[in-house]
N, C-alpha and C positions, 0 to 999 in steps of 0.2 A: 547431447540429445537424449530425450527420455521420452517413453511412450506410456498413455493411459496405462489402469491394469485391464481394462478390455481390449486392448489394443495389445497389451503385451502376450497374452496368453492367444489371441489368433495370428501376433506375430510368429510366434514359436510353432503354432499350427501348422502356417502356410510356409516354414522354414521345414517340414516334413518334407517339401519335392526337392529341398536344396539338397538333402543328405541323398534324397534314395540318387538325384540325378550325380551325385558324386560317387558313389559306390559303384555305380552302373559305368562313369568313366576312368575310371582307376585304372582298368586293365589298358585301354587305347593310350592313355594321357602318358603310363610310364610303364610302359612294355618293355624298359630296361630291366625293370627291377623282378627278381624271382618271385616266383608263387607263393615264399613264405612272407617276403615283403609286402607283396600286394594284399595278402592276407594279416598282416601285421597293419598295413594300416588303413584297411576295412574296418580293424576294432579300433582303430583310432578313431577314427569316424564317427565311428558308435558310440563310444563313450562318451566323444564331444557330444552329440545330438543327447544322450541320458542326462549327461550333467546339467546341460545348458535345460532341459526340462524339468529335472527336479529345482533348480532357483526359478524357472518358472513358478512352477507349482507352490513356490514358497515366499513368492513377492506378495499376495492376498495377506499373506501371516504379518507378513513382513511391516506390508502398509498398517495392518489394525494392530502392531505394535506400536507404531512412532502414534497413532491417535492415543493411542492409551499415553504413550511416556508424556508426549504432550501436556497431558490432561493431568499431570503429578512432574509437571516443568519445573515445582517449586521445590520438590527436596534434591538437594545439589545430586547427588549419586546421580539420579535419573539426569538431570539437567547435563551432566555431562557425556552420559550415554547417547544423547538425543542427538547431537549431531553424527556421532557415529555411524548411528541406525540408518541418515540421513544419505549420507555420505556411501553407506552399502546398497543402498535403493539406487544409486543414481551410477553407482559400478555395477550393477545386476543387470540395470537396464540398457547401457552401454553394450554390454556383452552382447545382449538379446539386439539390440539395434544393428549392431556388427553382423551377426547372423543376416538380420532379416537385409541388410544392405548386398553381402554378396549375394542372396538370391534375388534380389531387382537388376543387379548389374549381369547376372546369368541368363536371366527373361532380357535385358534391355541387348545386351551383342549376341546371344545367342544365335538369331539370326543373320548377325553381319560375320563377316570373315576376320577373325581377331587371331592375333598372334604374339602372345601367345593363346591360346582358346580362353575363354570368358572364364572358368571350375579350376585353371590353373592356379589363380593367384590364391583360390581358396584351401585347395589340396597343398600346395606349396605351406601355406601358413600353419596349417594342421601338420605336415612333416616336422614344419621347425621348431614346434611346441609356442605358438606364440600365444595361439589359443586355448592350449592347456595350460598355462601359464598363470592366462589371467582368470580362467575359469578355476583352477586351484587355488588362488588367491582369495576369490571370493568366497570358493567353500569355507576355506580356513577362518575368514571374517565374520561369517556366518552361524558358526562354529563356536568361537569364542567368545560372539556377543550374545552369543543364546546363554550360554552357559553366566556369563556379567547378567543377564535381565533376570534368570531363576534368581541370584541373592537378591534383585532389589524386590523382589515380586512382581514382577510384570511377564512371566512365563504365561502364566491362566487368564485366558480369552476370554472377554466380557462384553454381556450383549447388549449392541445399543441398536437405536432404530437410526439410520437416516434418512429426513425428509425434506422436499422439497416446501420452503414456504408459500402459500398461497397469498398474493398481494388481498389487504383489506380493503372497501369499499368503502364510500364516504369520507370525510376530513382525513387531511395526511396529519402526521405530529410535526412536520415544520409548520404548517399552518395553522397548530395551537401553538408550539413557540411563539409565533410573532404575538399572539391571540395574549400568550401571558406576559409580555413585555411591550405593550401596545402602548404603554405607557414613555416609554424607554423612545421605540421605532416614534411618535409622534414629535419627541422632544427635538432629535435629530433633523425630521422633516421641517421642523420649523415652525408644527400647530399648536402646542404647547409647550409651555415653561414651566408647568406645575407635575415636574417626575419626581415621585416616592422615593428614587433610586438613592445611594450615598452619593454625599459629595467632598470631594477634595477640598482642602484648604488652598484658595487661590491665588495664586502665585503675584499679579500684579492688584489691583486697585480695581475699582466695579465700574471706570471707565475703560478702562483696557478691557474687560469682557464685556460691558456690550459694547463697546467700538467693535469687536470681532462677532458679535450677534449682527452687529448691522450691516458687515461686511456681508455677512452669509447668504444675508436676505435682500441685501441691492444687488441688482444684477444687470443696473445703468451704467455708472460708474467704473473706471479703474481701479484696481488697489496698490499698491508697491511691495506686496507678502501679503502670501494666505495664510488665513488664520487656520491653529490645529484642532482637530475635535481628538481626545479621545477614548476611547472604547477599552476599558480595563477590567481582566478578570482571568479569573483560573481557566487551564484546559478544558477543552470541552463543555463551556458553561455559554455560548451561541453568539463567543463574539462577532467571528466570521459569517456567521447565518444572518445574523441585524445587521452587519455591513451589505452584504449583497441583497437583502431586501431593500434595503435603500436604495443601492445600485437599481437595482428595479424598479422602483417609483418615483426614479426620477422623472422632470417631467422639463421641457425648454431645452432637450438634447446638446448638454453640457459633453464635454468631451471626456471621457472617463478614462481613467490612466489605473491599473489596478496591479501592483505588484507582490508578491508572495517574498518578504523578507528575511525571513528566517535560517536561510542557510549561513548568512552572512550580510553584515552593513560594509559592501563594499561601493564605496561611491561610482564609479565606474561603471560596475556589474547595473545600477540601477539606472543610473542617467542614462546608460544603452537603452535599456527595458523603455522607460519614459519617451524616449526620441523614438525608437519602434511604432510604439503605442498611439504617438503621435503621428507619424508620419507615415504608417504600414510599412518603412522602407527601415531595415536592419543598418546600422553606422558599423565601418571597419577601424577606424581610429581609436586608438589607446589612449590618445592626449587629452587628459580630462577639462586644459583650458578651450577645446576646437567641441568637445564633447557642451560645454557647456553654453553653446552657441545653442542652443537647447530654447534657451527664453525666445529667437524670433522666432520656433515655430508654435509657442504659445501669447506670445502679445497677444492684448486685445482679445483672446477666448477665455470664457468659462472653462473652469476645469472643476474636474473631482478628482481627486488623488486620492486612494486607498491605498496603503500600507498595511499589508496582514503580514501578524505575529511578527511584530518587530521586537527584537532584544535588545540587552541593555551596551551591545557593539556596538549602538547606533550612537551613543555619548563620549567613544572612546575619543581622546587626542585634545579631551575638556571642552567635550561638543562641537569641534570643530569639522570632523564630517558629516556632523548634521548640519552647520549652517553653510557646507560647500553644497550637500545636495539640493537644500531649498534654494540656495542663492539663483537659478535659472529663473525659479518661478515668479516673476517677478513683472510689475504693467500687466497684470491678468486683467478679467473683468468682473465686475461687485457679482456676488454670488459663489466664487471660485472658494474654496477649499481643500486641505489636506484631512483626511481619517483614518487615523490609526490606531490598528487593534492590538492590545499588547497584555502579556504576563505579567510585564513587571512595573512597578507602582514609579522606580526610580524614572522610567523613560518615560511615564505621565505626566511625574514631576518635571522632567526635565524640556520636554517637546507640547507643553499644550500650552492655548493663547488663550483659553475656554477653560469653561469648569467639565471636569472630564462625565463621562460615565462610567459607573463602577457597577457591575454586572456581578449582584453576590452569588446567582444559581436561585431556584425556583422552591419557595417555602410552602410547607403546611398543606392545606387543600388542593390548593394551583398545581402543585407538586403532585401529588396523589391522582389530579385528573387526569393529569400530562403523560402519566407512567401508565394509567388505565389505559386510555387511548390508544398510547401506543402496544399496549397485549391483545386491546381486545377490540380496536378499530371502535366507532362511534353508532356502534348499534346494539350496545346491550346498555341496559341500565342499570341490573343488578349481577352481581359474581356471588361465587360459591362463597360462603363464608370463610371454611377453611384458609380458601385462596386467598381472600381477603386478610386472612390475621397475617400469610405466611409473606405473601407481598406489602405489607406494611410492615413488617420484620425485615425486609431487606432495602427497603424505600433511602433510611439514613445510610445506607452503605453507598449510598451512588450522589452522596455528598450534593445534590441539588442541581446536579450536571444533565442538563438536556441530553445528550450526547450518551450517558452513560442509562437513562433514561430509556432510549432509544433501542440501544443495543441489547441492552439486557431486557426489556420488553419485549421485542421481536423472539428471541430467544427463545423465552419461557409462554411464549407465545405458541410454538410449536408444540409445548407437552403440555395440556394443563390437568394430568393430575398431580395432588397434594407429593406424593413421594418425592417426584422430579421437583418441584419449586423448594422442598426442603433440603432435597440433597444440593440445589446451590445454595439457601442459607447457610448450612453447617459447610460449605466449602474452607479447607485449610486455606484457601487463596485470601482471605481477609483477612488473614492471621498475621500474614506479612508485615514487616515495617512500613509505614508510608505516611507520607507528607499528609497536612491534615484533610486537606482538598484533593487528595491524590485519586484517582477514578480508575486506576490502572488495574487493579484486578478486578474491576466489574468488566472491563473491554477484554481481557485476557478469558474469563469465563465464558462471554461472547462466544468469544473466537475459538477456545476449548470443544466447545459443543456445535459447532460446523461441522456437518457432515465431512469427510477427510478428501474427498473432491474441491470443494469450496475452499478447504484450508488452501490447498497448494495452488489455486488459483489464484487467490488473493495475498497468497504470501510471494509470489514469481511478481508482483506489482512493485515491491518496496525496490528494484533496481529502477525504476522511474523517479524522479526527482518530486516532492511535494508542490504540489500545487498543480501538478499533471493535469490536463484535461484530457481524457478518456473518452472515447467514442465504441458504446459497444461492440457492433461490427466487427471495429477494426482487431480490439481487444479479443475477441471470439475467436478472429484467425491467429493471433500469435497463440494463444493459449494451443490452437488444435497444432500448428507450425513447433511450439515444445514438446509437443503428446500429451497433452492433459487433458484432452477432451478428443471424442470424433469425431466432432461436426461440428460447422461454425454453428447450426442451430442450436447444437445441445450447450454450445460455448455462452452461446446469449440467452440461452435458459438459465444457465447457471451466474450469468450476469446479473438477470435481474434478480434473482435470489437473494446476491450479494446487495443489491439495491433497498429491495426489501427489507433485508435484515439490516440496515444501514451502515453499510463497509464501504457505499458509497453514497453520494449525495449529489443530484440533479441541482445543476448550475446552470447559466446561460454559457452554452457552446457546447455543451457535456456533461461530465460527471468528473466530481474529485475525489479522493479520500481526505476525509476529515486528517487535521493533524498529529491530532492522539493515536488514527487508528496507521497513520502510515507510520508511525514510534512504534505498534506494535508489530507492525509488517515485518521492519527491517530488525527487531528483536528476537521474531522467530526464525528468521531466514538469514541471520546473522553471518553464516559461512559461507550461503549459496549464491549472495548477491551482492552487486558493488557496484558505486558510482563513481567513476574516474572524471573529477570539480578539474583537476589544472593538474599542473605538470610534478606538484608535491605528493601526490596521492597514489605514484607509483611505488614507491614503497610501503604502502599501507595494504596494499590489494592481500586479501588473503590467499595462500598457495592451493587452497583446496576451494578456490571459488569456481562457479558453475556459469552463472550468469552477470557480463559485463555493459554499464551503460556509461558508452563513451557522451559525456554533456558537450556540444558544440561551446566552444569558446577559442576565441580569439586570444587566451593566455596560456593556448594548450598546443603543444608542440606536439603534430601528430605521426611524426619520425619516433616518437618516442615508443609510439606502441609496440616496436619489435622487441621491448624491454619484456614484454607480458608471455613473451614465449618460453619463458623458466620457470 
């Protein structure tokens, strides 16, 4: 358990009336013991209350350390200090939680008749050193990583501002996405055939593709397999954005079946997902031949099948659990299709019945308005010039990715003088090795320049599985339920922030995180969070993990979890 740092510091406050009401019963509670006893550990007492105030007093230091180490995650020394720092915040806070727990349990029985008295178990534990113990530990931790952070230089405190982003007014930047791929979104729809986009060299013959154009667009008719569309391109360049605008335009309420595949192509895992989808009613059966009893609750409907971020799993066994998973769908009606948005060019080639779409990321001008937009919302016309040279100097680093667009927009959105938009040009984070299309330290510079509330809200998300739907609200109370916040209002303030700044993305039912930016969730939060898939992942679990999400499945033996007690 861990508490805000405004919460920890009136934690330790209002643990002021646990000590004095401990001192004050010392004499009654063990009136065995002599006057030099009882005066022996009086200063027990005290010293526990000085210690446990001075790591108060030094978790503010503490927190705008790990922001800073953050923010230089790329030179290794730092990078491996970083979970340490991590790891002493979350024992600091423990300690203080402990505190502030036996004073609610002393307010909660104080008035009932308890036997032994409510101050015992706490006097007791200060005798046995359990609490000096772990409060020596921590000094010592504290201690030694101070003394580790002076070599790498992160000792001297540096001032930055944090602020809340103010949502802009006028067009969202998803709604110039589609604006710049409209071309793209139309071809899909079915209004045009005349897309600018790449195309794939086609696999069968120019009957075989439009047999499958004409399948698309009858929706009298049966067919015996649906044809595939699909949607190809690098991270964060709007596969999934053009797929669920679609989703939403459709029109003749086809049945929409939309699965998130990326964890894994396992046929099972999906055909469940499919028959759910279908039927609102979750299937218990394992047996993939009773599972694939699947086609009578699609006969004779229109369907849309989405497949996001499907990997190149999906070909493993020389395609044969690709042709088990489509094999249900089959006697659908003219109209029905599969769409699948994917990374890799092999599973284009290997799963479409169509000429695919190939999504290179947004060029030249398109590009530049798209990025403006997104800094400076759709009510200026002209920018500073400076701004202008310094953000066209960063423009090619975000490799044509909406998504990177987005983030780093919103960003540099917040400061806009020349200093701050230069100091992330000259950022060492580009310097890095990376794939050529690689967007990953423009989302990591993002996420560097979040205020240090924001981070650990949106990093405590990566123990939820991709593709999560999110519901502010509910989000607001676990966030205030860990201590990260103290109100579920100020929870959903700092939600929409995250919205704003686009950590998350407004979907139908909710909000998800993009999947670059959940890559970076569980990249920073690497020791503090884990998802236990099945029953293989128990020995994977890290020993200093913090936060666990057990995923409901039916291949998960859950006698197992007494394992996680080591």
């Amino acid at each position: 358990m861990s508490l805000s740092a405004t919460g920890i510091i009136s934690a330790v406050d209002d643990c002021v009336n646990l000590f004095q009401w401990t001192r004050s019963a010392i004499p009654s509670l063990h009136s065995a013991l002599s006057g030099s006893q009882q005066e022996s550990l009086q200063e027990h007492v005290l010293r526990l209350q000085g210690g446990l105030q001075c790591l108060r007093d030094a978790l503010p230091a503490i927190y705008d350390l790990i922001d800073r180490a953050e923010r230089r995650s790329h030179d290794t020394r730092v990078e491996k200090l970083l979970p340490l720092l991590k790891d002493l915040v979350y024992e600091v806070e423990d300690l203080l939680d402990e505190a502030k727990w036996y004073e609610v349990k002393a307010q909660v029985e104080g008035n009932a008749t308890q036997s032994p008295p409510p101050l015992f178990e706490f006097i007791d534990d200060v005798l046995q050193g359990s609490s000096f113990g772990k409060l020596s530990h921590a000094q010592s931790r504290l201690s030694n990583l101070s003394s580790q952070l002076e070599i790498v230089g992160l000792a001297e405190a540096t001032q930055h501002v944090d602020r809340l982003v103010k949502p802009k007014t006028g067009s969202l930047p998803y709604e110039g996405l589609f604006f710049c791929y409209y071309k793209e979104l139309a071809q899909v729809m079915g209004f045009s055939t005349n897309s600018k986009c790449k195309r794939a060299t086609s696999l069968g013959n120019a009957s075989t593709s439009a047999s499958a154009n004409n399948q698309f667009s009858n929706g009298l008719r049966r067919i015996s397999s649906l044809p595939v569309l699909v949607i190809q391109g690098t991270g964060g360049v709007g596969k999934t954005t053009l797929a669920r605008r679609i989703w939403f335009n459709q029109t003749g309420k086809p049945r929409i079946i939309w699965i998130h595949v990326s964890d894994g192509f396992d046929v099972k895992r999906l055909t469940k997902k499919a028959i759910q989808l279908c039927t609102g009613e979750e299937t218990t059966t394992d047996d993939l031949d009773s599972l694939q009893d699947l086609s009578k609750h699609v006969s004779n409907k229109r369907l849309l099948v989405f497949l996001d971020d499907m990997r190149d799993d999906a070909l493993k066994e020389n395609g044969q659990c690709w042709k088990r998973f489509c094999a249900p769908f089959r006697n659908v009606r003219g109209g029905s299709m599969i769409l699948v948005t994917t990374r890799c060019s092999e599973v284009t080639e290997g799963v479409r019945t169509m000429e695919p779409i190939i999504l290179d990321g947004l060029k030249g001008d398109v590009f530049w308005n798209f990025f403006k937009l997104c800094v400076f919302g759709d009510g200026r016309s002209e920018i500073d010039p400076e701004l202008e040279r310094i953000g066209r100097s960063i423009l090619p680093k975000l490799k044509g990715s909406p998504l990177a667009a987005k983030t780093m927009g919103r960003m540099l959105s917040t400061d806009l003088q020349a200093s701050h938009w230069n100091s992330i040009l000259e950022s060492e984070l580009w310097e890095l090795r990376q794939e050529e299309a690689d967007i990953f330290p423009a989302l990591q510079l993002s996420y560097m320049h979040l205020p240090f509330y924001l981070k650990r809200c949106f990093a405590f998300c990566s123990v939820y599985p991709k593709d999560c739907k999110f519901q502010k609200a509910h989000l607001a109370e676990v966030w205030v339920a860990e201590g990260f916040v103290e109100s579920q209002d100020i929870g959903c303030q700092y939600f929409e922030d995250l919205v704003t700044r686009s950590f998350f993305q407004m979907v139908r039912g909710g909000y998800v995180i993009p999947d670059l930016l959940h890559d970076l969730a569980q990249k920073v939060s690497e020791h503090d969070c884990f998802i236990l898939r099945n029953d293989s992942c128990f020995d994977k679990v890290p020993q200093d993990v913090r936060h666990l999400y057990v995923l409901p499945s039916s291949d998960f033996d859950g006698s197992n979890l007494l394992r996680l007690c080591r």
